[in-house]
N, C-alpha and C positions, 0 to 999 in steps of 0.2 A: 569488542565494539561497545562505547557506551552507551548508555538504556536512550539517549534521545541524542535527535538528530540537530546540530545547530542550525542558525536560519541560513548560512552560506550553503550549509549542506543539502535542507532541504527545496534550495536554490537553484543548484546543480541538476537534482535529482529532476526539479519540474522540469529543469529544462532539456532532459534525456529526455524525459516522457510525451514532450510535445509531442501533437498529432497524433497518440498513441489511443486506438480506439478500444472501450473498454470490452473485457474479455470477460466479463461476468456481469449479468444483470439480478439484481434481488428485487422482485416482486408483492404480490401480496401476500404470501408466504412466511417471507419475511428469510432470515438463515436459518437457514433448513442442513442435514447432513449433506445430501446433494450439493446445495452452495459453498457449504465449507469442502468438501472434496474437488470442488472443481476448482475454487481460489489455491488451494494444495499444488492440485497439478497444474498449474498455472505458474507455482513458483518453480515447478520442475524444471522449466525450460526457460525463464526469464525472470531478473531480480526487482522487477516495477512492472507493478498489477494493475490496472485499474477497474474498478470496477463502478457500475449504474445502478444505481437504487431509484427504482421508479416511484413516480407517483401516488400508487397504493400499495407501495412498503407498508406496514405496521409502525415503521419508526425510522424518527429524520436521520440523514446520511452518517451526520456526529456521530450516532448512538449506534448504526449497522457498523460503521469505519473501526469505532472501539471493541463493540462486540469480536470480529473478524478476527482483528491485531490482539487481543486479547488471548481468544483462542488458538491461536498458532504461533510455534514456538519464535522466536525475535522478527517477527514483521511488526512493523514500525508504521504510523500510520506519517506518511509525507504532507498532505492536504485533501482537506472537503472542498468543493466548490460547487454550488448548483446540485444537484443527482449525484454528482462525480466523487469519487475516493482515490486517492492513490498508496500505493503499499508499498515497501522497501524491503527487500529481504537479501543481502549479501549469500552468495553462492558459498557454502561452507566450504570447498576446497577451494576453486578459481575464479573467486569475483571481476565479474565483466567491468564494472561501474568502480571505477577511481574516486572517492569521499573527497571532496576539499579538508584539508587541516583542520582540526577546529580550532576556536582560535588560542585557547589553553598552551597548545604546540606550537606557535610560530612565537620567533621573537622579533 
């Protein structure tokens, strides 16, 4: 997989994730072990994360969204919007989510 997602890709991706309510909230705590272990099992069972950074985070959503994607092996960060993050992480054996082409490959 290459290191970044193009904009069709992260295209697709929003739009798998619609309605999708976030399964992790970061507080004033900020990423904590706990946080990162549960975004982990989070990717156990699904390849797009999202997660809520509230109001009294420590630090705006850009800076938790990198931290996160940072710390764990190829999650990708898809988009920030409001509170909101979303993560990509392809299932190492059987990826659910089909990537559009990029556009490097189509002729």
């Amino acid at each position: 997989m290459s290191d970044r997602l193009t904009s069709r890709q992260r295209a697709h991706l929003r739009s798998e994730a619609h309605g999708q309510d976030p399964l992790v909230h970061i507080g004033k705590e900020g990423v904590t072990d706990p946080v990162m272990q549960a975004v982990e099992e989070a990717f156990n069972t699904r390849e797009l994360v999202t997660i809520r950074v509230l109001d009294n985070a420590p630090r705006p959503v850009r800076e938790v969204a990198e931290a996160v994607a940072d710390a764990l092996e190829d999650v990708q960060v898809v988009r920030t919007i409001g509170g909101t993050a979303l993560f990509y992480r392809p299932h190492p054996d059987d990826p659910e989510i089909d990537l559009p082409a990029s556009g490097a490959e189509e002729a």
